[in-house]
C-alpha positions in Angstrom: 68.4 132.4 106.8 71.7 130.3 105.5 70.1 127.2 105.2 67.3 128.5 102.7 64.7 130.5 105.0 62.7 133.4 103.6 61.8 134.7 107.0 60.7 134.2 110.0 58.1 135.2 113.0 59.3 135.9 116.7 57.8 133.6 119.3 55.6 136.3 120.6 53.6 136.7 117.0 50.1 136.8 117.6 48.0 133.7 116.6 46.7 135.4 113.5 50.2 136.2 112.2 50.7 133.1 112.9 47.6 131.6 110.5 48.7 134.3 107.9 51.9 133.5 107.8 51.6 129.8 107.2 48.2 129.9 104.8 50.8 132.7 102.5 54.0 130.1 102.6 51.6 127.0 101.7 49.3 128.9 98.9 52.9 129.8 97.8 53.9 127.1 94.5 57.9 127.0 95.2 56.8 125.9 99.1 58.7 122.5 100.0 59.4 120.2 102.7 62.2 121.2 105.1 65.5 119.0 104.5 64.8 117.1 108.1 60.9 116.0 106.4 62.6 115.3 103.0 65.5 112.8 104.7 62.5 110.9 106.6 60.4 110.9 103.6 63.4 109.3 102.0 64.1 106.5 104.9 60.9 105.1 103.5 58.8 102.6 105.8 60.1 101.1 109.1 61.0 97.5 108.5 59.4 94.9 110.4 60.6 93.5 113.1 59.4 90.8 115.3 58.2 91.7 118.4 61.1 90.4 120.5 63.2 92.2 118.4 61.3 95.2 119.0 61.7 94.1 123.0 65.5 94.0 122.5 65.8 97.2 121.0 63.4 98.8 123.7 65.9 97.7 126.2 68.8 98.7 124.5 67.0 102.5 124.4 66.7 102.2 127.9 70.3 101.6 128.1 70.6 98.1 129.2 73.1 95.5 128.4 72.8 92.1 126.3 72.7 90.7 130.1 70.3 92.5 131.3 67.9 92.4 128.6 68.0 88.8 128.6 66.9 88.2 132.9 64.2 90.7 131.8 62.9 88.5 128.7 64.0 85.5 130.2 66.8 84.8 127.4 70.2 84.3 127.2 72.4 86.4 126.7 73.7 84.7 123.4 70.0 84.7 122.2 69.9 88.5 122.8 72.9 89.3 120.9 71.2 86.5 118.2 68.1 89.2 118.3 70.3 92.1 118.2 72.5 91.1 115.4 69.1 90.3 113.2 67.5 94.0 113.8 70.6 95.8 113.0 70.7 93.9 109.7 67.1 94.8 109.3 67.3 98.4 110.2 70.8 98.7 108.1 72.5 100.1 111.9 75.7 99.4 112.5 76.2 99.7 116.5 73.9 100.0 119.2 73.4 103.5 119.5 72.6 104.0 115.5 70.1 101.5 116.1 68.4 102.8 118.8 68.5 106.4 116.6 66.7 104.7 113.5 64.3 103.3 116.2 63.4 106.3 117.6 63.3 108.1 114.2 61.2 105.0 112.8 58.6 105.0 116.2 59.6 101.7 116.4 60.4 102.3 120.5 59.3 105.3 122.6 
């Protein structure tokens, strides 16, 4: 209710409360996006990244290193952290983990 809620329905509501409740908050005119929609909304589109950068980035979700990326694409390490620097500058990250975040919030890696 602090953060701007009008009300809300326990999680054993019946599936017709459920159905009246959201057809009454969307028929209603002052009905907006929660904040967490309006920040996505706001990131605008993913960029695009080429598909070995999207490799890179899947490996560093899984928590590999630069060295361990590269046996598993067959690259150096230097060309992985060549990869890695470009995709950060694409997706505006500035570590790692902040990139793998955007990823994740972008669908760029599962």
């Amino acid at each position: 209710m602090a953060a701007g809620a009008r009300g809300y329905l326990h999680k054993d509501a019946s599936r017709a409360e459920l159905r009246a409740t959201v057809t009454q908050a969307l028929a209603d005119p002052t009905w907006r996006l929660a904040p967490r929609r309006l920040r996505s909304a706001e990131m605008g589109a993913a960029p695009t990244l080429t598909a070995r950068e999207i490799q890179v980035l899947e490996g560093m979700s899984h928590g590999r290193s630069n060295a361990e990326i590269g046996r598993e694409l067959f690259l150096s390490e230097d060309t992985v952290k060549t990869h890695a620097r470009r995709l950060f500058k694409k997706l505006g990250a500035s570590d790692r983990a902040h990139a793998v975040a955007l990823g994740f919030r972008w669908g760029l890696v599962r």
